[in-house]
N, C-alpha and C positions, 0 to 999 in steps of 0.2 A: 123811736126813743128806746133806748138802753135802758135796762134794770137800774145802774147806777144814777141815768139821768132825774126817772123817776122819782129818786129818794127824798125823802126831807132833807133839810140841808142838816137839820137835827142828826138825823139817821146816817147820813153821812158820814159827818162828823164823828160819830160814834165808831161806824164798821172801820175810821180809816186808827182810831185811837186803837180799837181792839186787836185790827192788825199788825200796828209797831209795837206794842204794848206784846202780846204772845211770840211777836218773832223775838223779842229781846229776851224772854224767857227762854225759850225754845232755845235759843242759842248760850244761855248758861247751861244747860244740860248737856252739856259737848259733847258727850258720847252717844247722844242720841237721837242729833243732827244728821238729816240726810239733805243730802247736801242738793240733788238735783230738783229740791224744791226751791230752793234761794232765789233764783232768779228771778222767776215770774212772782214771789211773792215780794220780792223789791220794788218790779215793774209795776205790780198794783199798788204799793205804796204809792211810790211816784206819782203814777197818775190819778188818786185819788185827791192826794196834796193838793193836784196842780188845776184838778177840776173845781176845788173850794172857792166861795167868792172873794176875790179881794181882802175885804175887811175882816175877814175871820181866818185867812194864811195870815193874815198879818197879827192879829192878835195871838195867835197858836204857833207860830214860827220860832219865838224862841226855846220854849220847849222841843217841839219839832226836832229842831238843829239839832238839841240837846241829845234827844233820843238816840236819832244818827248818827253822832257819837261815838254813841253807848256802842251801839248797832257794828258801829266801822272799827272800834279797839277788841271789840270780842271777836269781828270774821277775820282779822289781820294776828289775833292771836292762835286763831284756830288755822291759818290756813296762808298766813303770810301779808307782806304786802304787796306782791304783783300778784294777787288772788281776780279772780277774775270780778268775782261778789264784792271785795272787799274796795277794787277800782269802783263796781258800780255805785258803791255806798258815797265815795268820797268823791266820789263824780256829784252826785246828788248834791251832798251839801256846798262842794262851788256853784251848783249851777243857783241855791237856794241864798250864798252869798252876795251871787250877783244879780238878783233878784229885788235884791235890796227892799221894801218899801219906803217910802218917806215918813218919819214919824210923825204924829200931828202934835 
């Protein structure tokens, strides 16, 4: 079992909030963006999202989305739209579209 598997789902929830949450700061500060971290702190995005239970991506998803965003107009202003970061971002939110849950 992985560090991540072990967590609360509390704790979770928190390290994946603290993660979107600082990258979207981090990326207002534009000149102080180093860019060869993007990737993998996208990647851990992702698959923090995508390890949540069912019922709590789906509760937190619109915000989520929302964040992403934020996340995908600040790396396409920094860096374009054929950005490499900037595709992974909006890669994400299709894949998080089509993802869809059913509302109850």
């Amino acid at each position: 079992m992985d560090k991540w598997e072990a967590m609360s789902i509390n704790r979770r929830l928190f390290d994946l909030g603290s993660r979107l949450g600082s990258l979207e700061g981090y990326l207002y500060s534009e000149e102080k963006v180093d860019k060869s971290y993007l990737k993998n702190w996208l990647r851990n995005i992702e698959n923090e999202f995508s390890q949540l239970p069912a019922g709590l991506k789906q509760e937190i998803e619109g915000d989520y989305a929302e964040i992403l965003r934020k996340v995908e107009a600040l790396l396409k202003r920094l860096y374009g739209d054929t950005d490499a970061d900037s595709l992974q971002v909006t890669g994400m939110i299709v894949t998080l579209k089509g993802q869809k849950m059913p509302q109850h």
